[in-house]
TIGUKOL-186368 format. One record per atom (N, C-alpha, C, CB): x, y, z; residue in one letter. Coordinates in steps of 0.05 Angstrom, whole numbers, plus 32768, in hexadecimal, padded with zeros to 4 digits. Glycine has a CB too. Layout:
BEGIN
XYZA ...
***
This chain:
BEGIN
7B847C7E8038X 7B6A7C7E8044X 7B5C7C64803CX 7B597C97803CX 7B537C4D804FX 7B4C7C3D804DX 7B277C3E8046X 7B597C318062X 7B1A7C378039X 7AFF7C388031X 7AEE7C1C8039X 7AFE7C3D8012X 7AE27C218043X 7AD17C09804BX 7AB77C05803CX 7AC97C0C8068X 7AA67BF38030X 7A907BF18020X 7A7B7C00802BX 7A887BD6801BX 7A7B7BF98044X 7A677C03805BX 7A5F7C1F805CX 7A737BFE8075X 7A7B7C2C805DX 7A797C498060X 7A697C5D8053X 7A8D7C50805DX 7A667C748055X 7A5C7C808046X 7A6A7C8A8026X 7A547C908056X 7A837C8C8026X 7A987C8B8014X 7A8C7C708004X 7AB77C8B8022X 7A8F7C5C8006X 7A897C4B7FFDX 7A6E7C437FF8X 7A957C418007X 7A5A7C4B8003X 7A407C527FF7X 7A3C7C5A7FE3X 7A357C618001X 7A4C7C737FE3X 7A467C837FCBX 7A5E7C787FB2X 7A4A7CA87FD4X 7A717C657FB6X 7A7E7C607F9DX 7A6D7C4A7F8DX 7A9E7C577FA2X 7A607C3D7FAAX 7A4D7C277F95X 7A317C2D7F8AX 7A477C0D7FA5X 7A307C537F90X 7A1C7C527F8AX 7A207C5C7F69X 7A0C7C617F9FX 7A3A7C5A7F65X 7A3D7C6D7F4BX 7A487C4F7F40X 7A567C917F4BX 7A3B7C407F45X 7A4A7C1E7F35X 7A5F7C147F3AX 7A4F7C1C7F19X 7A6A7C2A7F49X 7A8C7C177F53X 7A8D7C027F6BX 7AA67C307F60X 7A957BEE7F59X 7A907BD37F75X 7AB67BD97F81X 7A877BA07F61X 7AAC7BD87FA4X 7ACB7BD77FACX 7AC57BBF7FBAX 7ADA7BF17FBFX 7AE67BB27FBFX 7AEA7BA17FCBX 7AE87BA97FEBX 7B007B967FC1X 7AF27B977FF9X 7AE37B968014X 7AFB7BB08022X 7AE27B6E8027X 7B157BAE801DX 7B217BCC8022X 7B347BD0800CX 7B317BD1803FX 7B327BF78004X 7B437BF37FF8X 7B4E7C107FF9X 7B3C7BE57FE0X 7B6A7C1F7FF9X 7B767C387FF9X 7B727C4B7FE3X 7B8E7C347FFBX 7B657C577FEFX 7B5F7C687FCBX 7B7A7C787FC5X 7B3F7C877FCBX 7B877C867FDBX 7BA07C8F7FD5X 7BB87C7E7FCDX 7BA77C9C7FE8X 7BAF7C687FCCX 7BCC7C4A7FBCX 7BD57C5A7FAFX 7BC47C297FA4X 7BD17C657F9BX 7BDC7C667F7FX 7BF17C847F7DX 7BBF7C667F68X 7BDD7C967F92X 7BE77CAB7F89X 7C0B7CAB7F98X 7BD07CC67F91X 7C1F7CC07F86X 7C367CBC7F98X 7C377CC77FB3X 7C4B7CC67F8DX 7C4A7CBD7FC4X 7C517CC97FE2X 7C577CE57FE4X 7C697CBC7FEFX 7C507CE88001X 7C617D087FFDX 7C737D157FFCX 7C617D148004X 7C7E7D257FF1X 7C957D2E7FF3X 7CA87D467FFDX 7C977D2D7FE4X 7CB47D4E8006X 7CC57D61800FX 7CC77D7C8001X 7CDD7D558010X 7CC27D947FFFX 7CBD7DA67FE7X 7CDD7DAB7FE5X 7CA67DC47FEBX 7CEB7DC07FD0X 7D017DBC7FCCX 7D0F7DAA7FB7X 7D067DB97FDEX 7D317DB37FB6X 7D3B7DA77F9CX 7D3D7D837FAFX 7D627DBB7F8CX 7D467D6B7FA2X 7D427D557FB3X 7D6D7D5C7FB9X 7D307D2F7FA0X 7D6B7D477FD2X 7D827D4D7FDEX 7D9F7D3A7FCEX 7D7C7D467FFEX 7DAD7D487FD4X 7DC47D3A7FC7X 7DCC7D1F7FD4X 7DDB7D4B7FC7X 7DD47D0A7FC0X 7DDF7CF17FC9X 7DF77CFC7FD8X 7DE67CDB7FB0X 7DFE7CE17FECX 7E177CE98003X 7E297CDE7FE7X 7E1A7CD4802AX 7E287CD37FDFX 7E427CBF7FC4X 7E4B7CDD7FB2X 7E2A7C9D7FA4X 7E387CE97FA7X 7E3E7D0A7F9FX 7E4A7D1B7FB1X 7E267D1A7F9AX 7E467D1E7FC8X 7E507D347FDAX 7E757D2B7FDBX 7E3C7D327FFEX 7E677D137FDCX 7E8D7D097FE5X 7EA27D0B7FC1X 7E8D7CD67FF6X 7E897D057FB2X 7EA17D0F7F9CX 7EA57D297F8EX 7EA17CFF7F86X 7E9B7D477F9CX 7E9B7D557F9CX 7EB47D617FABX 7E877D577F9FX 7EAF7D4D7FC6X 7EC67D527FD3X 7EE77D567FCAX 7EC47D417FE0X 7EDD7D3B7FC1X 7EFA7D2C7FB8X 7F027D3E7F9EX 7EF77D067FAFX 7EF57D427F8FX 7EFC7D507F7AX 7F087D6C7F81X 7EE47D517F69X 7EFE7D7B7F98X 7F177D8E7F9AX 7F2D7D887FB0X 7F0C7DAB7FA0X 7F277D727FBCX 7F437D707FCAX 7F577D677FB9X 7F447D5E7FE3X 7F4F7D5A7FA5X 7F6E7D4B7F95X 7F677D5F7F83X 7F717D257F86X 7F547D747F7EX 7F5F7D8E7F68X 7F627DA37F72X 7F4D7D967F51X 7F727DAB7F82X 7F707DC27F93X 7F6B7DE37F86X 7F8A7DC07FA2X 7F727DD77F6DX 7F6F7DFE7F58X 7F547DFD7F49X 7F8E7E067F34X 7F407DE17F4DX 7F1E7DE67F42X 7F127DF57F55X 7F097DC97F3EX 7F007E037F4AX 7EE67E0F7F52X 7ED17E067F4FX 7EE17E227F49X 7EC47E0C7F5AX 7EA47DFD7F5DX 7E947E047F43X 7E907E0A7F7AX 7E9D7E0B7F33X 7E897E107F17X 7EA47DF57F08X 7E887E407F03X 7EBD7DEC7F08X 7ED27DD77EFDX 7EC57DC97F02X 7EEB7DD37F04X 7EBA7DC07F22X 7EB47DA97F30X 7E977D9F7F23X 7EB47DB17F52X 7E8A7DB17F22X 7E6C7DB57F17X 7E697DA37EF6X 7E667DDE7F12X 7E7B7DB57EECX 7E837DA87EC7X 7E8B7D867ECCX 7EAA7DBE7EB4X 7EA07D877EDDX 7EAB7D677EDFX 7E8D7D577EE5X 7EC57D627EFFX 7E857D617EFAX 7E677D547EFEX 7E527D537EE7X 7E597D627F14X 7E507D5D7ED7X 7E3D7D5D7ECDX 7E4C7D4B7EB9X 7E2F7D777EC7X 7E647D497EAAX 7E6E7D3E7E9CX 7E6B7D197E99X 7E857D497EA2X 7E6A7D177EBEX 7E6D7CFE7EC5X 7E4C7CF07EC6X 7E7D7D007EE1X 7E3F7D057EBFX 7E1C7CF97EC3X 7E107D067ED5X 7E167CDA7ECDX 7E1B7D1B7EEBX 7E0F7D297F07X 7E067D427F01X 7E237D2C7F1FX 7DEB7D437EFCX 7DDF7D5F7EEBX 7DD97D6D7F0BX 7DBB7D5A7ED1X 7DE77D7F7F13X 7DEB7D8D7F31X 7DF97DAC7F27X 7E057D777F49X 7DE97DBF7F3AX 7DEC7DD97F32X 7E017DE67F3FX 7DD67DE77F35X 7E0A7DF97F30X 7E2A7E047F3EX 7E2B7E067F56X 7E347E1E7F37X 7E107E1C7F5BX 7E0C7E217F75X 7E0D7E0C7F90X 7DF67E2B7F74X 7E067DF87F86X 7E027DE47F9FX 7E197DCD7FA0X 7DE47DD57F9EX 7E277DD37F87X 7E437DCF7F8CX 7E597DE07FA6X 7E4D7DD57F71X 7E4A7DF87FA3X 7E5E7E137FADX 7E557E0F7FC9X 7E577E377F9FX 7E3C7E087FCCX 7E317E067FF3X 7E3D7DE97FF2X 7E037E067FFFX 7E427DD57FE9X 7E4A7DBC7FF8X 7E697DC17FFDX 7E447D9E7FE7X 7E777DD47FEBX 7E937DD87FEDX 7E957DE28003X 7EA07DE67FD8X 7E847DFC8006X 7E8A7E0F8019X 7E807E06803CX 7E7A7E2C800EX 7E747DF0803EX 7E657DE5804DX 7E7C7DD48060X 7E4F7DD6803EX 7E8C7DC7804FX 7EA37DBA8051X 7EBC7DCA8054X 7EA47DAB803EX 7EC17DE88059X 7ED27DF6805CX 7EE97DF98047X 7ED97DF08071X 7EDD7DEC802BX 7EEF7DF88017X 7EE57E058005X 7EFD7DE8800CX 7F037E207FFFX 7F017E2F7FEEX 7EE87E2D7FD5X 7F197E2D7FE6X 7ED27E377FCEX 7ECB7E2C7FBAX 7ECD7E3A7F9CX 7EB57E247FC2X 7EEB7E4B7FA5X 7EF57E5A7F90X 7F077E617F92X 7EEC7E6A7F89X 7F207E4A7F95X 7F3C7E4F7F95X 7F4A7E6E7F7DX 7F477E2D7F8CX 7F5D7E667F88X 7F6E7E757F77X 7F747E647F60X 7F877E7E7F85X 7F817E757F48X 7F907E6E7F2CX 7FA07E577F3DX 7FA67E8A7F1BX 7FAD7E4B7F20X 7FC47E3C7F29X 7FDD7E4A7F22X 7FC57E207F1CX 7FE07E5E7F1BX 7FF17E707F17X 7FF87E7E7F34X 7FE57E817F02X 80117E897F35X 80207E917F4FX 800E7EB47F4EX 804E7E907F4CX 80107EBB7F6AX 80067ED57F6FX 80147EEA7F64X 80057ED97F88X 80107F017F62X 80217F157F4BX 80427F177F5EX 800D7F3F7F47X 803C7F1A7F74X 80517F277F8FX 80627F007F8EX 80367F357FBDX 80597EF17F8DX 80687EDC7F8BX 807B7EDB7F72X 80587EC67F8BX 806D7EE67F59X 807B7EE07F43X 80957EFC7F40X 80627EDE7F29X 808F7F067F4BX 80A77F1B7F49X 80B47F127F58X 80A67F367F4EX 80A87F0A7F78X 80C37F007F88X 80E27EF27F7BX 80B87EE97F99X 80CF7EDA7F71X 80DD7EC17F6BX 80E17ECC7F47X 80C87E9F7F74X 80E37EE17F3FX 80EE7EE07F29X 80FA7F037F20X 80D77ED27F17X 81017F057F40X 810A7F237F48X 81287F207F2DX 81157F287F76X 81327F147F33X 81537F0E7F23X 81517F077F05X 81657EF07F31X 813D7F137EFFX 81327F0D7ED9X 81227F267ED3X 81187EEC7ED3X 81117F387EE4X 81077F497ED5X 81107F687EDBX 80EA7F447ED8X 810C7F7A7ECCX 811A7F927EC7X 80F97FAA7EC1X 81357F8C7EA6X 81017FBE7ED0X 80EA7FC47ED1X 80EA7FDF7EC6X 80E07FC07EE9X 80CD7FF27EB9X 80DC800A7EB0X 80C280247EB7X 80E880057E88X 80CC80387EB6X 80AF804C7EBFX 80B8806C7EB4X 80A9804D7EEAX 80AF807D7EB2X 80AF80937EB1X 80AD80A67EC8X 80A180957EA3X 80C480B37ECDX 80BE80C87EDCX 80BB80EB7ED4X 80D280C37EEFX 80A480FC7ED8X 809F810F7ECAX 80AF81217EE7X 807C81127EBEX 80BB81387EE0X 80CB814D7EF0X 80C681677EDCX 80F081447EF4X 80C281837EE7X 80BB81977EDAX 80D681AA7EE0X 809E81A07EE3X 80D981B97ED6X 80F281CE7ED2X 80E281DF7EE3X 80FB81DB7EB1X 80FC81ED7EEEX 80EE82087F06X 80ED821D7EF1X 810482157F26X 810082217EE0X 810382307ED4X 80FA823F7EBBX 8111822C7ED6X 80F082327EA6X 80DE822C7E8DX 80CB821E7E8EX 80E782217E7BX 80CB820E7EAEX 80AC82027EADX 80A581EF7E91X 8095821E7EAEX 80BD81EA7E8DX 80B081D07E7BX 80BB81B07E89X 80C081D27E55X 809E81A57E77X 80A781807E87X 80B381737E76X 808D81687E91X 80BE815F7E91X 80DF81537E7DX 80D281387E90X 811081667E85X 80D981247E76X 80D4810B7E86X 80F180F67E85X 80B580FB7E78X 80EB80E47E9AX 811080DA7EA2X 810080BC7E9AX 812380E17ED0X 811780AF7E8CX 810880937E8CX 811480857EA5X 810D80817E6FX 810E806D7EADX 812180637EC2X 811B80457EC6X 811E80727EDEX 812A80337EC4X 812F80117EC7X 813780107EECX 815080047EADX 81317FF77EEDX 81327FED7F06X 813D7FD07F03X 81167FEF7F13X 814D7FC57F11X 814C7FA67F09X 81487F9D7F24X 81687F977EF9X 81297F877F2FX 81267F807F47X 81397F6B7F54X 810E7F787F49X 814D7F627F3BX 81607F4C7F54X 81737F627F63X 817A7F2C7F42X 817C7F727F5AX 818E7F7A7F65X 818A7FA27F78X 81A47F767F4CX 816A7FAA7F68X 81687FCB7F73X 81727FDB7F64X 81757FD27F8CX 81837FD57F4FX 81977FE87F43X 81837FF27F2AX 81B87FD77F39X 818880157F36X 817680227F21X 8187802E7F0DX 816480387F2CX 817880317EF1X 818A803A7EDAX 817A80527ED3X 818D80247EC0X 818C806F7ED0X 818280807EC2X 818080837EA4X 818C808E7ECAX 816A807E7E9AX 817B80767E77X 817980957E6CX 816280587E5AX 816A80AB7E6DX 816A80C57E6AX 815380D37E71X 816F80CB7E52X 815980E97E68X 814681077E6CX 8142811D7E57X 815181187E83X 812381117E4FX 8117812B7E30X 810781327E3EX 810781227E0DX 80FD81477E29X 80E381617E2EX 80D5814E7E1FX 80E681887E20X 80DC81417E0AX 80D181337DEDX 80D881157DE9X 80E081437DD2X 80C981077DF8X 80D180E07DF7X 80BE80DA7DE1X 80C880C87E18X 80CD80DD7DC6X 80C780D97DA8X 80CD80AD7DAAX 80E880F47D8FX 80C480AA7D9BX 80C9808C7D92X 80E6808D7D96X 80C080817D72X 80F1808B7D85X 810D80927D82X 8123809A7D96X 810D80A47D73X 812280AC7DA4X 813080AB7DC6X 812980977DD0X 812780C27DDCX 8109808A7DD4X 810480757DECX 810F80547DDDX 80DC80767DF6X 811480517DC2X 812880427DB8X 814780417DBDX 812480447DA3X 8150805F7DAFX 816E805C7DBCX 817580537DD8X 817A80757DBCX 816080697DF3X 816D805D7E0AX 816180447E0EX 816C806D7E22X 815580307E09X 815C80167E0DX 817280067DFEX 8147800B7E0AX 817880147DEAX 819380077DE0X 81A680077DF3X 819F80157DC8X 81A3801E7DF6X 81B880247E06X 81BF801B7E25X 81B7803D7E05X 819F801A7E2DX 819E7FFE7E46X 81AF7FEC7E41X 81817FEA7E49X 81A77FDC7E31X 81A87FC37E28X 81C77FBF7E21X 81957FC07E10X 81CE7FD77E1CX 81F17FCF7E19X 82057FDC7E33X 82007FE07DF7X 81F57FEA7E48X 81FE7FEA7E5CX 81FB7FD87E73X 81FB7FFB7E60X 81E87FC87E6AX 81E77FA97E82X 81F67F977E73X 81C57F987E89X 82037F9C7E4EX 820E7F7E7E46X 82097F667E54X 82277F7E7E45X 82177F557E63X 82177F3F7E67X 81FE7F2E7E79X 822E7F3F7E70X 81EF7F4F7E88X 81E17F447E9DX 81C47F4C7E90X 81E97F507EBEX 81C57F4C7E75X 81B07F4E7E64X 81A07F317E58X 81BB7F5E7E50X 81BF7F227E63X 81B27EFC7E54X 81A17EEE7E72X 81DC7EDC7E48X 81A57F047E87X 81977EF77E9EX 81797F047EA2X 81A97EFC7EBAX 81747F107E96X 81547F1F7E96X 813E7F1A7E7EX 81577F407E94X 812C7F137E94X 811C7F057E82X 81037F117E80X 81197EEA7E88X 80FA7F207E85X 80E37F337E8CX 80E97F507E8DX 80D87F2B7EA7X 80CF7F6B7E75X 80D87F7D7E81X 80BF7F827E8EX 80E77F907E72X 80BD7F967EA1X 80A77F967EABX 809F7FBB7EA5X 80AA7F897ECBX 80887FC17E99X 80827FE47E9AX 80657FE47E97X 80927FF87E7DX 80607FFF7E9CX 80407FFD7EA0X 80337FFF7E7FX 8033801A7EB6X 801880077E78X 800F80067E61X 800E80297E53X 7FF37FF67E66X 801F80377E59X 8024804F7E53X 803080577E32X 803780577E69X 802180647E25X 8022806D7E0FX 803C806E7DFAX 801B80807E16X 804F807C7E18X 806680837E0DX 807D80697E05X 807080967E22X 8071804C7E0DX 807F803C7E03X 806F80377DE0X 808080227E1AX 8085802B7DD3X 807E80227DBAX 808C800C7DB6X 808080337DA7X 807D7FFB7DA1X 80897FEA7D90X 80A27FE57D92X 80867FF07D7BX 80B17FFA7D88X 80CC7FF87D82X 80DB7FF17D9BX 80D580117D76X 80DB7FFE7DB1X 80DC800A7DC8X 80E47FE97DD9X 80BB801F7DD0X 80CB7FD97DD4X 80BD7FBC7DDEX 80D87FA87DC5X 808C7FB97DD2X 80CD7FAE7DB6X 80E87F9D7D9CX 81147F997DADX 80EB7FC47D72X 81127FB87DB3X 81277FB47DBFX 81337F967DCBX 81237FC57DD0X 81257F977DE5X 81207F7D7DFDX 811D7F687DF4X 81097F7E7E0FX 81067F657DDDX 80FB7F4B7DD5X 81177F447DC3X 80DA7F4C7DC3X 81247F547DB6X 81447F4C7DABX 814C7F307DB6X 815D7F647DB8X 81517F3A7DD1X 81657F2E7DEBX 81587F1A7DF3X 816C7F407E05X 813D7F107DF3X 812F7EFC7DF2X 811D7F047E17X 81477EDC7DEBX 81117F1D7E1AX 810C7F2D7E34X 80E57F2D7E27X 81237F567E39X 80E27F237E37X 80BF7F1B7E3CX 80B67F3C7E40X 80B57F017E62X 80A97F497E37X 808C7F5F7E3DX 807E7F5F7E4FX 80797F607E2FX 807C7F617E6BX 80637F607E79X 805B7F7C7E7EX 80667F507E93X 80407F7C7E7CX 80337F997E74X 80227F997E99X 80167F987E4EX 80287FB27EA5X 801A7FA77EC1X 80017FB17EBCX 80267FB17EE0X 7FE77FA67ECBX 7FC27FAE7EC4X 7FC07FD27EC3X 7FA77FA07EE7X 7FAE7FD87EBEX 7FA87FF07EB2X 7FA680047ED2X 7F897FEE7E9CX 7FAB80157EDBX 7FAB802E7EEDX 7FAC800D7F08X 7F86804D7EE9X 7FBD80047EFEX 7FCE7FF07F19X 7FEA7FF57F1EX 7FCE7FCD7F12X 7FF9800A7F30X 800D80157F30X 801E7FFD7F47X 800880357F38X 80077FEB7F57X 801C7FE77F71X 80237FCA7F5BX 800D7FE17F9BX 801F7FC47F43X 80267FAE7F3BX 804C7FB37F2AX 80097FA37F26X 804B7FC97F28X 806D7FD37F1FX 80737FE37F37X 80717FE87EFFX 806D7FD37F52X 80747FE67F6AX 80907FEC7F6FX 806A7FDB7F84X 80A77FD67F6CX 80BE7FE57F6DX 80CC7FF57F55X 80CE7FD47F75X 80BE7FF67F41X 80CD800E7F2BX 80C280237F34X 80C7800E7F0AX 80A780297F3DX 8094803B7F55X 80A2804A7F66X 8084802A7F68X 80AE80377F75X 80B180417F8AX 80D2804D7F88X 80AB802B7F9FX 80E280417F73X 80FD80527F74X 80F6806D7F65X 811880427F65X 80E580707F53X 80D6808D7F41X 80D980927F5EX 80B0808E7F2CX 80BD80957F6BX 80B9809D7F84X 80D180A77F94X 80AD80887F91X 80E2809F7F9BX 80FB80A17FADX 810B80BB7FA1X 810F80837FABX 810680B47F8CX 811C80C67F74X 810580E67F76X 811D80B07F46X 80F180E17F74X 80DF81007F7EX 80E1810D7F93X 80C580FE7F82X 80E080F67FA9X 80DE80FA7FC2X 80FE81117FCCX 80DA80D87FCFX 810F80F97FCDX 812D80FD7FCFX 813281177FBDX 814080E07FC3X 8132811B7FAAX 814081287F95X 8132813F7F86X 814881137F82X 811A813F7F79X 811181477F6EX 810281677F7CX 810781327F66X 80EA81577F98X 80E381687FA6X 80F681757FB7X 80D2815F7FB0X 811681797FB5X 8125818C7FC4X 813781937FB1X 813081837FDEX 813481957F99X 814681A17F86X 813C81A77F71X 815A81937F7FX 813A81C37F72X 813381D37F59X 813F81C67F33X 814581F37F63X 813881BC7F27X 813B81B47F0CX 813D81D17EF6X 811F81A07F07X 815881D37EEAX 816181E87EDBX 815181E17EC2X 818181EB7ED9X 815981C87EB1X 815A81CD7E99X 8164819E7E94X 817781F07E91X 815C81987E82X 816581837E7EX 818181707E85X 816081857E6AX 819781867E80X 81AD817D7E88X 81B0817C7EA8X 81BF818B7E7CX 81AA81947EB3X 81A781907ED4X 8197817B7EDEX 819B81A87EE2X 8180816C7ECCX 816F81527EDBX 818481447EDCX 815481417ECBX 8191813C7EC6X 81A381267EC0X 81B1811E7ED9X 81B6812F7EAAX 81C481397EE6X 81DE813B7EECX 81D381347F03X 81EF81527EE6X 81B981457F0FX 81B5813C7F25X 81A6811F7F2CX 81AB814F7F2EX 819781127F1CX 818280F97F24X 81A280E77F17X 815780F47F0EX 81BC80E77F09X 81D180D57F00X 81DA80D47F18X 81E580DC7EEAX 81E380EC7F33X 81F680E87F41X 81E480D77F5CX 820781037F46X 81CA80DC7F5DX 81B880D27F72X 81B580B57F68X 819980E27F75X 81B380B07F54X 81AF808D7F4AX 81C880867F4EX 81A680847F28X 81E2808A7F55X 81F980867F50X 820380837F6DX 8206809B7F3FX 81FB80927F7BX 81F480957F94X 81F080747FA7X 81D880A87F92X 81CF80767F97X 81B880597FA7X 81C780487FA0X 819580507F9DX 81D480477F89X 81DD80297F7AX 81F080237F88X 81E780277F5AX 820180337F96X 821C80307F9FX 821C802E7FC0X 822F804A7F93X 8208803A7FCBX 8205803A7FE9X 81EE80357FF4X 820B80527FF4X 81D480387FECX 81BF80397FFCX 81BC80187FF9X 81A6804E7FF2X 81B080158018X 81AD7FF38022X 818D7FEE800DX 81A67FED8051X 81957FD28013X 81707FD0800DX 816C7FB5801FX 81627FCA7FE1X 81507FB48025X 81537F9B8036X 814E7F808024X 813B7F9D804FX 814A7F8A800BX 81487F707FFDX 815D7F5D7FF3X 813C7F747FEAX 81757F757FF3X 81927F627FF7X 81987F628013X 81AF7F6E7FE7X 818E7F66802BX 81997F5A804AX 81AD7F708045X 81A67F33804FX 81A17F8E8043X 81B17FAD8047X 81C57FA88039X 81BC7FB78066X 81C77FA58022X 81DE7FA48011X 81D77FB87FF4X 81E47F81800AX 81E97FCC7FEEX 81E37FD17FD3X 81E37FD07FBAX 81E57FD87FD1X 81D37FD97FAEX 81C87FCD7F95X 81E87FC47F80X 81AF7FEA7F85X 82027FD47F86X 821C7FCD7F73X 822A7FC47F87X 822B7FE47F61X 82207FB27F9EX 82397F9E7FB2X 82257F877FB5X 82457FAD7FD7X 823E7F737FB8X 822D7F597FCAX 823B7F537FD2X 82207F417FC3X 82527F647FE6X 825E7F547FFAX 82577F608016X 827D7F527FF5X 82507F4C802DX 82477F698046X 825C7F78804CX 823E7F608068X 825B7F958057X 826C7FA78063X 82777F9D807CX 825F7FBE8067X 82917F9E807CX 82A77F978096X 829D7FA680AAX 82C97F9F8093X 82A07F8E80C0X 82917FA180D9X 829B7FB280E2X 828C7F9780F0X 82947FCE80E7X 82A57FE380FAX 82B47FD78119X 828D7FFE8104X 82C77FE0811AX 82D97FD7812BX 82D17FF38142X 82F97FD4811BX 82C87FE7815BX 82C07FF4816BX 82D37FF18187X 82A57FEE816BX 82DD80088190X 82FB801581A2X 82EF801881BAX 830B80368198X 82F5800481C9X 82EB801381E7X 82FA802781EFX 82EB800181FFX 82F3803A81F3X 830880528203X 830380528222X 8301807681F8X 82F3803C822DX 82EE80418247X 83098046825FX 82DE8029824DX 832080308253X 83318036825CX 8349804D825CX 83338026825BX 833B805E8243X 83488075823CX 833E808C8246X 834A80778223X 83238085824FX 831080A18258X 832680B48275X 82E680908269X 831C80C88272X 832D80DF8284X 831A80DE829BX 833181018276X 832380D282B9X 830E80D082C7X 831980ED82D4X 830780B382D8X 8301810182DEX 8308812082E4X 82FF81188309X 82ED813F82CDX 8311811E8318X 830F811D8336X 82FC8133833CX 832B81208345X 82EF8134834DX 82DB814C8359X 82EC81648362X 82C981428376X 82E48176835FX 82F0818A8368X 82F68192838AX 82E28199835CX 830781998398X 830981A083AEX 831381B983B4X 8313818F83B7X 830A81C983CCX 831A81E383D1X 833681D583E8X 8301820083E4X 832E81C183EEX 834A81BE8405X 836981B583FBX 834381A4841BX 
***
């Protein structure tokens, strides 16, 4: 606002002793106006925000945030997370670690997997639990036994006893895999770690993460259990020994390309007979 001596503004500044010059801005001094809000980000920041997760593809926008602030760029997570997301990237990748379903894939031929299956007697109505191994390279399930009473001591022996019925294909497994259930112990875990076999414990009431030891339990209920009356301990045996004996030896799986779990060679093709030229062609009947 420009002031003139003349004016009445200026009347009254000289009337209070203030001499002004012939013009002068009384607002000079004060600052300009401004925009309300945080102030906007430099384009030189946006772009090395950028860059920082394209050549880091496993940071997150709170990584990206730290690097920044590290470097002198005091900028809040959040507006890290809108310039990421603004730009169509993730602004919260994944681990750099492989997905759970990847790591079993690619390391199906190393881990061995183990679960409990509970089966009740028709007869005494008491519960008997079956332990049972799985190994994912190949499908092949192991019955290791069947108590009323899985004491420390049984769930030690039958892994001994695993362990000396895979001999050789025991130096190829490197992982066991079982859920966080009681009935394992110490000792139990000592076995494996012998043989130089990693512990992976799967998350707590997460069943689809030991889905194929799951799912052969499952099969073994399904198949076996729910259509056959259970006598007494020795009858579990005889019957879940001859059904595992069974899968191992015949049932396809598609994860070997229909092959079973104790072959790897494919089945010879059936040899298929035309009889067309053998068929009996029957003439129509006539009275003449």
């Amino acid at each position: 606002m420009d002031v003139v001596p003349d004016s009445v503004v200026g009347q009254f500044l000289r009337g209070l002793g203030i001499e002004l010059p012939a013009e002068i801005d009384v607002f000079s001094s004060f600052p300009q106006h401004r925009r309300p809000g945080r102030p906007s980000i430099a384009r030189t920041v946006k772009q090395l925000i950028l860059s920082l997760a394209k050549e880091n593809s496993t940071w997150g926008h709170r990584r990206i945030q730290g690097e920044l602030v590290r470097l002198g760029y005091p900028i809040a997570p959040s507006t890290v997370w809108e310039i990421l997301h603004a730009a169509g990237i993730d602004p919260a990748p994944q681990g750099s670690g492989p997905a759970w379903r990847q790591f079993l894939t690619v390391q199906a031929h190393g881990i061995l997997a183990a679960d409990f299956l509970r089966l009740d007697c028709a007869v005494t109505l008491k519960r008997l639990y079956a332990l049972v191994f799985i190994e994912h390279g190949t499908c092949r399930v192991h019955l290791a036994g069947v108590t009323a009473d899985p004491t420390g001591q049984w769930k030690v022996q039958q892994a001994r006893n695993l362990a000396a019925a895979l001999d050789g294909r025991m130096d190829s497994l490197c992982f066991l895999l079982r859920d966080r259930d009681s009935k394992y112990t110490i000792a139990f875990d000592a076995v494996f770690e012998a043989d130089d076999v990693e512990i992976l414990l799967s998350p707590p009431r997460a069943p689809r993460a030991n889905a194929i030891c799951e799912r052969a339990v499952g099969t073994l209920r399904r198949e076996v259990l729910d259509r056959v009356l259970i006598y007494n301990e020795a009858h579990a045996v005889r019957v879940l020994t001859e059904y595992v004996q069974r899968c191992n030896g015949n049932r396809p799986h598609q994860f070997r390309q229909q092959l079973p779990p104790d072959s790897n060679e494919p089945p010879v093709p059936a040899t298929v007979t035309d009889l067309q030229d053998h068929r009996i062609r029957r003439q129509p009947y006539s009275e003449d």
